[in-house]
C-alpha positions as CSV (number, residue, x, y, z in Angstrom):
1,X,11.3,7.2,10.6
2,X,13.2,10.5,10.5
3,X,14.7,12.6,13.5
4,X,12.2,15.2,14.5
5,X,15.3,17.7,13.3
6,X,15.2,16.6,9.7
7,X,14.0,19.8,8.6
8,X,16.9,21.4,9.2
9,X,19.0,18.8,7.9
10,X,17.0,19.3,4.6
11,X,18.0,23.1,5.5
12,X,21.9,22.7,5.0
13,X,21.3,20.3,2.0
14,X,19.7,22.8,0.0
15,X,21.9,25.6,1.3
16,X,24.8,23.5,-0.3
17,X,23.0,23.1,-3.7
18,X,22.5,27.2,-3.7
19,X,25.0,27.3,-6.5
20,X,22.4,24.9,-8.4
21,X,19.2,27.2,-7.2
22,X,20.5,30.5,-7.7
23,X,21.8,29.8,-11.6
24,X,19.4,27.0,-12.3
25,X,18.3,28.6,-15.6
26,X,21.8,29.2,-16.6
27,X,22.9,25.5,-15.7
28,X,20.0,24.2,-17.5
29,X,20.4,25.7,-21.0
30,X,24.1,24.2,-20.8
31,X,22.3,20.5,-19.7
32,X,22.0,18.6,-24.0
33,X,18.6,17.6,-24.2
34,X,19.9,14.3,-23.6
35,X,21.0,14.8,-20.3
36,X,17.8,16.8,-19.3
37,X,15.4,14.0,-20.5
38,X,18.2,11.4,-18.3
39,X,17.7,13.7,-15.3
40,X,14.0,14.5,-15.8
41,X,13.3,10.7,-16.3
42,X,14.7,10.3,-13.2
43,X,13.3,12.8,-10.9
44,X,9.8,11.6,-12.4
45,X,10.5,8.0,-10.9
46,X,12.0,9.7,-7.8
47,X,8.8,11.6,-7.3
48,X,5.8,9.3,-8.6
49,X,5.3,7.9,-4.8
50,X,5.0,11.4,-3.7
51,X,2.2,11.8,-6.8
52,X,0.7,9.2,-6.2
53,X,0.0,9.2,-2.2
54,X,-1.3,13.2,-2.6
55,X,-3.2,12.5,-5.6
56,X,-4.9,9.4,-3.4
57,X,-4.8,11.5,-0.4
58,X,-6.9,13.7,-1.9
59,X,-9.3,11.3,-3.8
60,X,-10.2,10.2,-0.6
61,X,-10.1,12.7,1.9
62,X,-11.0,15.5,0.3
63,X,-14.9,15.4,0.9
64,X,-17.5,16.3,2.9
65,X,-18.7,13.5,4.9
66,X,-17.8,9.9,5.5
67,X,-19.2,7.4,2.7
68,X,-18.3,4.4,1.0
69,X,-14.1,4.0,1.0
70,X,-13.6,7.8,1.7
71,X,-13.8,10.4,4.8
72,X,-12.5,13.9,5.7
73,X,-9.0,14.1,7.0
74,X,-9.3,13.1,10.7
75,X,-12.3,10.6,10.5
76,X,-12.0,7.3,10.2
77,X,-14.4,5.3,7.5
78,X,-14.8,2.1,8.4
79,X,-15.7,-1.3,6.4
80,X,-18.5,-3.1,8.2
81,X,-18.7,-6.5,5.5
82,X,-16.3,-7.9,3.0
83,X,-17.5,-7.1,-0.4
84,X,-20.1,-8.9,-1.9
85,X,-19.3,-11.3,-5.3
86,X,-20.4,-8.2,-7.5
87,X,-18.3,-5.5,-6.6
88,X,-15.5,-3.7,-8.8
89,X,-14.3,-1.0,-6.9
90,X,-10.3,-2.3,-5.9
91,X,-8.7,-5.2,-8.1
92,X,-7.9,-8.5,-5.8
93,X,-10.6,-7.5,-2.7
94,X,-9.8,-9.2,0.6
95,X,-12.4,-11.1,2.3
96,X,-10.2,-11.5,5.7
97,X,-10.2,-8.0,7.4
98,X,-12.2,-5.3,7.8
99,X,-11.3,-1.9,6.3
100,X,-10.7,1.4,8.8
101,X,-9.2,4.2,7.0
102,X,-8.2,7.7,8.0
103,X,-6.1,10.6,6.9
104,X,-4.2,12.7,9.0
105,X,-2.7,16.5,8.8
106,X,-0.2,16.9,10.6
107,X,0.4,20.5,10.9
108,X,-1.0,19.9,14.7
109,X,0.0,16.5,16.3
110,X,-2.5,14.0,16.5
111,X,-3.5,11.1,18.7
112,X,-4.5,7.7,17.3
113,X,-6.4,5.4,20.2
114,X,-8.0,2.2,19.9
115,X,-9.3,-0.4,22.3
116,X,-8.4,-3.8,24.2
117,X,-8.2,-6.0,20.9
118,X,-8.0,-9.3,22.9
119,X,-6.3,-11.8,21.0
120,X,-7.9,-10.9,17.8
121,X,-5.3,-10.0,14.7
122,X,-4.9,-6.2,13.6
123,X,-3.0,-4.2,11.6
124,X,-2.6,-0.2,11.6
125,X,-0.2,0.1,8.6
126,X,1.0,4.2,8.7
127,X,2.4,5.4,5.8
128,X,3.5,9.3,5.0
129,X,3.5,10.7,1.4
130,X,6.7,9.3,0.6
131,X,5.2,5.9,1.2
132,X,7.3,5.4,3.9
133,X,6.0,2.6,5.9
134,X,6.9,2.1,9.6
135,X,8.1,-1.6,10.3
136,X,6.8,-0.7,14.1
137,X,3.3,-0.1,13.2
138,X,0.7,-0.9,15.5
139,X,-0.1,-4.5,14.9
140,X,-0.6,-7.5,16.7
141,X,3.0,-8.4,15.8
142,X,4.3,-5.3,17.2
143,X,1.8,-4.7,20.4
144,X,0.1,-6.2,23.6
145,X,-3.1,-6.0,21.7
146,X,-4.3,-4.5,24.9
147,X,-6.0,-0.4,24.3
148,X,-3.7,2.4,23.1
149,X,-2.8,5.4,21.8
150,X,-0.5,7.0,19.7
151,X,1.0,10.3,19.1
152,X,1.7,11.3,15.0
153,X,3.5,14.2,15.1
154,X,5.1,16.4,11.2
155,X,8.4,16.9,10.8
156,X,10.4,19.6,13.6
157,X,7.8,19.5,16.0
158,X,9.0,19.7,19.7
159,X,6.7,19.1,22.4
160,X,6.7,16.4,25.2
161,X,4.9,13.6,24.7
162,X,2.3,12.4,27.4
163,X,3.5,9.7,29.1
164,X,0.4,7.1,28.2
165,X,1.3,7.7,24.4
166,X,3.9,6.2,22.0
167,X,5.3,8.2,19.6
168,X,5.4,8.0,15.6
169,X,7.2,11.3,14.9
170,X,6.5,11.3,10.9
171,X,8.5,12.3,7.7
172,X,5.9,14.6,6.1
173,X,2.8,16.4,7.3
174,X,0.3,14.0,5.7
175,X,-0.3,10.4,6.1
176,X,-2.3,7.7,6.3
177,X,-3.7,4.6,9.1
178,X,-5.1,1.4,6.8
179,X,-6.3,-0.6,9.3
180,X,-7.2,-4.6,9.4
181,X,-9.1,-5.9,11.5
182,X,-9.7,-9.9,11.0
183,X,-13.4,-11.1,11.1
184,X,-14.5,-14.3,10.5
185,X,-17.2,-13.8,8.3
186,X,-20.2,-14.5,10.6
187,X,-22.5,-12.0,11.5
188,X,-21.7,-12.1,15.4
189,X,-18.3,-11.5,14.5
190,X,-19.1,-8.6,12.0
191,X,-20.7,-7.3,14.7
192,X,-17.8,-7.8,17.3
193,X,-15.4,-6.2,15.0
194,X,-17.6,-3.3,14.5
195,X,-17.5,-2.4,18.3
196,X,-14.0,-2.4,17.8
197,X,-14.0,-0.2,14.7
198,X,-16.3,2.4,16.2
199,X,-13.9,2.6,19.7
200,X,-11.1,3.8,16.7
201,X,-10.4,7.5,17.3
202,X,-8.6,10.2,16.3
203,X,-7.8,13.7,18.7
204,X,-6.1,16.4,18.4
205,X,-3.0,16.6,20.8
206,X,-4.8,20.4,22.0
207,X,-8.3,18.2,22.6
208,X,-6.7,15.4,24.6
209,X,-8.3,14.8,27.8
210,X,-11.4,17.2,26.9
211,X,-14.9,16.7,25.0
212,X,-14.2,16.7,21.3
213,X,-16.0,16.5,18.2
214,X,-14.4,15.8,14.3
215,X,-14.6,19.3,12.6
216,X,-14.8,18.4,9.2
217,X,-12.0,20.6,7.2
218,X,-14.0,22.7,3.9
219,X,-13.6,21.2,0.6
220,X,-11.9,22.3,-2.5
221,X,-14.1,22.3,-4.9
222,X,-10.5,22.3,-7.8
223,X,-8.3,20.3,-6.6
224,X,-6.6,20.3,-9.8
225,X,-7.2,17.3,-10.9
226,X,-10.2,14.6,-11.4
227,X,-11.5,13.3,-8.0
228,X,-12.6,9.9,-9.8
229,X,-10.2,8.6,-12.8
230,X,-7.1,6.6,-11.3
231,X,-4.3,7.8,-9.7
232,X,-2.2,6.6,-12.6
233,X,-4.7,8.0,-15.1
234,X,-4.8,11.6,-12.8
235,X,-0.7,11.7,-13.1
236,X,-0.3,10.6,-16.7
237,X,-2.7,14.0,-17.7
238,X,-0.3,16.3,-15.3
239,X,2.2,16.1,-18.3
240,X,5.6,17.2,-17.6
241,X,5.3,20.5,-15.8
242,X,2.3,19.9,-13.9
243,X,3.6,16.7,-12.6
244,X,7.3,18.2,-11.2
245,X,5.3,21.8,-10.3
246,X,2.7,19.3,-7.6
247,X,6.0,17.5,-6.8
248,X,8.4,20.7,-6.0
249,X,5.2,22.0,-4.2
250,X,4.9,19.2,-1.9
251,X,9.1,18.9,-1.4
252,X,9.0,22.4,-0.2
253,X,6.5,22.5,2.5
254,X,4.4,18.8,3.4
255,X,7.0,16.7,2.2
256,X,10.8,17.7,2.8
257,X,13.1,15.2,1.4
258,X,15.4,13.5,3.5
259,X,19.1,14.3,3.5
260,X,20.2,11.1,2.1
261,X,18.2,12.4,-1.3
262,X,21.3,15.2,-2.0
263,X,22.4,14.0,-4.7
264,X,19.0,14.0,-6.5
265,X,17.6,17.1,-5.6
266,X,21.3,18.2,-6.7
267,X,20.5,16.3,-10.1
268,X,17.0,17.9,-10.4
269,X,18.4,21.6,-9.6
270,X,20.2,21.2,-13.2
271,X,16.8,21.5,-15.0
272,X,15.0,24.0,-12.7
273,X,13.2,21.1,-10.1
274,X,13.6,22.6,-7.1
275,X,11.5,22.1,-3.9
276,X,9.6,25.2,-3.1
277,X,10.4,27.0,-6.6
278,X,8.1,26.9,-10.1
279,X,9.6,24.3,-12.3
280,X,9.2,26.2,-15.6
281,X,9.6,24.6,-18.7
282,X,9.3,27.5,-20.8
283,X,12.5,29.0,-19.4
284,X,14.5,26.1,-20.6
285,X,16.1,25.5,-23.8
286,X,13.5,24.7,-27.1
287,X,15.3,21.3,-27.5
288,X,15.3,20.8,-23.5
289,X,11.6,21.3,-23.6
290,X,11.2,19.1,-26.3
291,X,12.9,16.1,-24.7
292,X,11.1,16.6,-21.7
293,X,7.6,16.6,-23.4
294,X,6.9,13.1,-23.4
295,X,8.3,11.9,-20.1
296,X,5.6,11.5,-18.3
297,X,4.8,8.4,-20.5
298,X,8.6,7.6,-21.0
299,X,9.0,7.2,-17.4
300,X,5.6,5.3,-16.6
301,X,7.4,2.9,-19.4
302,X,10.5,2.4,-17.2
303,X,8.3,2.0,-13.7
304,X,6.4,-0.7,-15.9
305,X,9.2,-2.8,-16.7
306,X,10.5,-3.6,-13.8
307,X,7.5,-4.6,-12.6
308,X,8.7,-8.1,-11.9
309,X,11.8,-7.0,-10.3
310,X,9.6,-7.0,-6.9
311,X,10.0,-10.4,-6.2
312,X,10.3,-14.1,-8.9
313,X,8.8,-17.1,-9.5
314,X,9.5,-19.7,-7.0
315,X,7.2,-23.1,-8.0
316,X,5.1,-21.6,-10.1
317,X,3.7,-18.9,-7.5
318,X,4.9,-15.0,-8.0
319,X,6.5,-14.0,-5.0
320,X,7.2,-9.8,-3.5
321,X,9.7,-9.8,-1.0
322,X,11.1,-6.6,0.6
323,X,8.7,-4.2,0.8
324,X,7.4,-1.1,2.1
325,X,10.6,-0.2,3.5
326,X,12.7,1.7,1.4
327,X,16.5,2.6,1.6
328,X,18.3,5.6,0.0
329,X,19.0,5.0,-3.8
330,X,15.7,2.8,-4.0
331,X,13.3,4.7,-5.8
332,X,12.4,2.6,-8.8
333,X,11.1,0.1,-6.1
334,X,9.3,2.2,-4.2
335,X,7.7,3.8,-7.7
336,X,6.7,0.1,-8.8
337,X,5.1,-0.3,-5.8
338,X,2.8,2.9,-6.0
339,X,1.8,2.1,-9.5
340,X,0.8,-1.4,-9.1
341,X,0.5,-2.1,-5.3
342,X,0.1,1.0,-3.3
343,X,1.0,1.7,-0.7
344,X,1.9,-2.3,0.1
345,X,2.6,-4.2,3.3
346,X,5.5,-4.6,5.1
347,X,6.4,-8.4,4.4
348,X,6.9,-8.9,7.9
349,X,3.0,-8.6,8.4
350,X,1.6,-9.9,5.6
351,X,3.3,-11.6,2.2
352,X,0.6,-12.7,-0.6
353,X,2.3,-15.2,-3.1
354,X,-0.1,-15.6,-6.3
355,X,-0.7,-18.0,-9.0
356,X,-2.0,-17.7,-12.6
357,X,-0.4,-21.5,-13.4
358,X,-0.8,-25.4,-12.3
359,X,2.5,-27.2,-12.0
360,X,2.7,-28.5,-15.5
361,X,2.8,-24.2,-16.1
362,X,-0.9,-24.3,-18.1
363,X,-3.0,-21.1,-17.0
364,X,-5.7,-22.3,-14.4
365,X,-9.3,-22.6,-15.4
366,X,-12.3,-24.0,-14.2
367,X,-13.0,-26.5,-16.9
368,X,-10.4,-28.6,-14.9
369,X,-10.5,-29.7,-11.5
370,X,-7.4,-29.2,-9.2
371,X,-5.7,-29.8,-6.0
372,X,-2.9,-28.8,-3.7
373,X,-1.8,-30.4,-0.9
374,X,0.0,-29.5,2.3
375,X,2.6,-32.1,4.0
376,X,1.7,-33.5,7.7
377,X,2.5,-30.3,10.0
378,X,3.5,-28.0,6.4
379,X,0.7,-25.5,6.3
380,X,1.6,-22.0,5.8
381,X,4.1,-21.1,8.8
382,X,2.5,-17.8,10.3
383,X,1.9,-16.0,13.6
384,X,-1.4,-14.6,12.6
385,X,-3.3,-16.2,9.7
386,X,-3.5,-17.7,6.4
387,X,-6.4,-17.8,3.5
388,X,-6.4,-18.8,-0.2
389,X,-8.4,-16.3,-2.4
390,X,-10.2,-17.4,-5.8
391,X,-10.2,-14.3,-8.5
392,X,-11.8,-14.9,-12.2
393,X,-10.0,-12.8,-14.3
394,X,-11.7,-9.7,-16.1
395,X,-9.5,-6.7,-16.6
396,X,-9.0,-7.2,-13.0
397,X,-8.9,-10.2,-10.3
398,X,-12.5,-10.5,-8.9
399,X,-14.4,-12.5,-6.4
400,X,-16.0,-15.6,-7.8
401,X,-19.7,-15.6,-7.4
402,X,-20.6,-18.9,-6.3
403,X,-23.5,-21.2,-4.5
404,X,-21.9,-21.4,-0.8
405,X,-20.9,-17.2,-1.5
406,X,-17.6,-18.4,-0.3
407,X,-14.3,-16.4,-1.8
408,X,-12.0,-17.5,0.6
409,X,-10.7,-21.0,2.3
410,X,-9.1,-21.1,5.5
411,X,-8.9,-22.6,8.6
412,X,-11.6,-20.8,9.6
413,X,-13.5,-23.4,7.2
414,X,-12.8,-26.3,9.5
415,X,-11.3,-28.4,6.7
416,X,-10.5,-31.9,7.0
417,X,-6.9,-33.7,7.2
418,X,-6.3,-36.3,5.3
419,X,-5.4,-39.5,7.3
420,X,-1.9,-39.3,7.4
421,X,-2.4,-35.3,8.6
422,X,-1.8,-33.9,5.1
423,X,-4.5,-31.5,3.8
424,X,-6.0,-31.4,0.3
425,X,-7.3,-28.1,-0.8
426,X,-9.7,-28.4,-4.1
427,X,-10.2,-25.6,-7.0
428,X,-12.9,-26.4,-9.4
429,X,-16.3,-25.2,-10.6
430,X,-18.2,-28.4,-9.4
431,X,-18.4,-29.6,-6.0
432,X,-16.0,-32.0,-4.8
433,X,-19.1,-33.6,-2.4
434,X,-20.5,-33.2,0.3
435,X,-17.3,-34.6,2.5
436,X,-15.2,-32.5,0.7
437,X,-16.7,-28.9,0.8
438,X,-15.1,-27.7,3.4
439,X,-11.8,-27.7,1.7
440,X,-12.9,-26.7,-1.6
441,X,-13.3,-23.3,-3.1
442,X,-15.4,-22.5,-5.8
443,X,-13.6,-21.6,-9.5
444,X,-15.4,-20.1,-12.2
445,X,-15.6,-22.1,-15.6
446,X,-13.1,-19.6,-17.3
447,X,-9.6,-18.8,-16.0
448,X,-8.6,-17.8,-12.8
449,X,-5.9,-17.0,-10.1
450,X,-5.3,-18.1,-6.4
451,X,-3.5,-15.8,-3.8
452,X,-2.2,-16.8,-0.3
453,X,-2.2,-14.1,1.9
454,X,-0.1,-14.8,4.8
455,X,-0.7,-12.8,8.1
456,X,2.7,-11.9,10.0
457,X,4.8,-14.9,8.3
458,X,7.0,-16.4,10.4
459,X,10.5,-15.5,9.9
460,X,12.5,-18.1,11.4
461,X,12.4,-21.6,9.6
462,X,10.3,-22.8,8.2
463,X,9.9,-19.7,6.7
464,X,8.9,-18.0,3.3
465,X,10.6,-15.4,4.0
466,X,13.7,-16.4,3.9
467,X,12.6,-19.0,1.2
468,X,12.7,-22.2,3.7
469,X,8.9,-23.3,3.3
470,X,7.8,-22.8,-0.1
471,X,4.2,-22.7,-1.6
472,X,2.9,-26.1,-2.5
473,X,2.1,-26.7,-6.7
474,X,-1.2,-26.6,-7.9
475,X,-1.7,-29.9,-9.5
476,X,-4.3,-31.0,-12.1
477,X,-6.4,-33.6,-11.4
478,X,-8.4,-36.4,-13.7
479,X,-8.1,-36.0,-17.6
């Protein structure tokens, strides 16, 4: 988080890069085109967090009443079943928590409450449009658990803050709660959870303490750009100019950019980006423009390839370490991650190592049976939870329909330990028996992947954080 005077820090920054605003014409027909398409490459990866968040901010908010996976700014939508084995709306679903969703403005402080949630485990990830994710977000990690609320404020407010409330003063004047809630998949505890979900408010900081009622904001009917396609699709049709125009847009009103970002927004000033100003392309040199034409899809090329640069391979299993917090410099990371796992989890509440492979390194597939086992006292070391996930693989990872509609085991499954207090997990089509079924979950016949999603990981040994517990192999079994 950002000192609630950051806007005036982001004052004296761009009063020192005048010299670049007030000549940037002049400064960027003496730029070659290759050191325009250098800077402009870079500004693009600088800014495609920024695009991404607005253009899903948007997407989502920017209707007229709550349905499905979207809601007006200031209204929570909440998820009230895991998907069923047929949907296709968000590759690798989660059939562990319960979805609550809600988009804030800023402009006027806001108040996030939410009730006594016993021992059960919750997550409020916040993130603002820079993607900037709070390691302090309400979570059972980070809280009693017991009913709160919480005061969001935009950047330079000043105000006291009520004395019942803690305080998230944010970066920009938009953001985002994705909540978890845990359920076990019963319907009494769908039903518990949804008490809980409906008890999660939002008030403005004028309307606390008095009768208040969501006023849902108008919509734009022109956005400027599609409400459906993907975020990735939306940006790639911006091109160059209407990508850096949204971006200086944002920069110079909902989304100032910190101080530590100088040198960039120095960098960007060369070619005409400027926060608050038109970023004309027409006013640039012919060869200039024609460097910068195809960025957009130069750029998305870069962010692509380093892709696996979020993590490695430890055993076989694909591991992400270090994310959703971001320091200065570190904006190809944070750009990977809003292409390909927006906005993601801070590792410290949830890591989610994944496997395409068995241990000889074949791809997994149901026409073979397999097996992994944990040592006596080895299963995944976490404060909250653990679950393995089964996805067949069809230009996406999907659920796996299947005869017990299971897509998840867990210990929530009750499985048996083998004598010696091992436990055998069992991926394959067929059914291991009837002893074995509550350890086994259910493959497709064709290929397939497994993900362990880890709830707050420990991060003291053993740990996977810090690589001393590692995930066991996946071995295959019989001929």
């Amino acid at each position: 988080m950002y000192a609630i005077d950051r806007r005036s820090l982001l004052a004296l920054t761009l009063a020192a890069l005048s010299c670049f605003t007030a000549t940037a014409p002049a400064n960027a027909q003496s730029v070659s085109p290759a050191e325009a398409q250098q800077i402009a490459t870079d500004a693009y990866v600088y800014g495609y967090s920024l695009i991404t968040t607005e253009v899903t901010r948007v997407q989502m908010s920017n209707v007229p009443k709550v349905e499905g996976f979207t809601s007006p700014t200031g209204q929570f939508v909440n998820v009230p079943r895991y998907p069923p084995a047929d949907y296709r709306g968000v590759s690798a679903p989660n059939a562990d928590t319960l979805y609550s969703v809600v988009w804030l403005d800023l402009t006027e402080p806001q108040v996030f409450s939410h009730p006594d949630m016993g021992d059960r485990f919750y997550l409020f990830e916040i993130t603002d449009l820079w993607m900037s994710d709070s390691e302090h977000s309400p979570s059972k990690r980070t809280a009693s658990g017991k009913a709160a609320n919480y005061l969001f404020t935009g950047p330079g407010w000043k105000g006291e803050v009520p004395a019942d409330m803690k305080h998230f003063p944010m970066a920009t004047n938009y953001m985002v709660i994705l909540g978890r809630t845990y359920a076990d998949g019963s319907e009494a505890d769908y039903k518990a959870v949804n008490a809980l979900q409906a008890q999660y408010k939002i008030t403005p900081l004028s309307a606390w303490g008095k009768p208040y009622t969501p006023v849902t904001p108008p919509v734009n009917p022109n956005p400027g750009f599609s409400m459906t396609d993907k975020p990735q699709t939306v940006i790639l049709a911006m091109g160059t100019e209407g990508y850096f125009n949204l971006m200086v847009k944002l920069m110079g009103a909902a989304a100032p950019a910190p101080a530590a970002d100088a040198p960039m927004l120095a960098s960007m000033a060369k070619i005409g980006i400027v926060p608050g100003k038109p970023f004309e392309m027409n006013k640039l040199d012919p060869a200039v423009q024609a460097a910068l034409k195809d960025i957009p899809e130069t750029a998305l090329k870069k962010i692509e390839a380093n892709k696996e640069n979020l993590g490695g391979i430890v055993d076989g299993w694909s591991i992400t370490k270090g994310l959703g917090t971001y320091g200065p410099s570190d904006y190809m990371k944070r750009a990977v991650v809003a292409a390909f796992g927006w906005p993601a989890n801070q590792e410290r509440d949830a890591v989610y190592p994944n496997t395409e492979k068995d241990s000889t390194g074949q791809k997994l597939s149901g026409a073979n049976k397999y097996t992994l086992t944990f040592a006596k006292d080895a299963t995944p070391p976490v404060n909250g939870f653990w679950s393995f996930t089964m996805y067949m693989i069809d230009q996406g990872w999907w659920f796996v329909p299947n005869p017990l509609n299971r897509f998840t085991v867990s210990m929530r499954d009750n499985p048996k330990f083998n004598p010696d207090g091992s436990l055998t997990l069992y991926f394959q089509n067929e059914s291991p028996g009837a002893d074995k079924e509550s350890n086994w979950l259910p493959a497709p016949k064709g290929d397939f992947v497994l993900m362990l999603r880890m709830y707050w990981p420990k991060d003291t040994p053993p740990s996977i954080i810090n690589g001393s517990w590692k995930v066991p192999q996946v071995i295959k079994v019989g001929s």
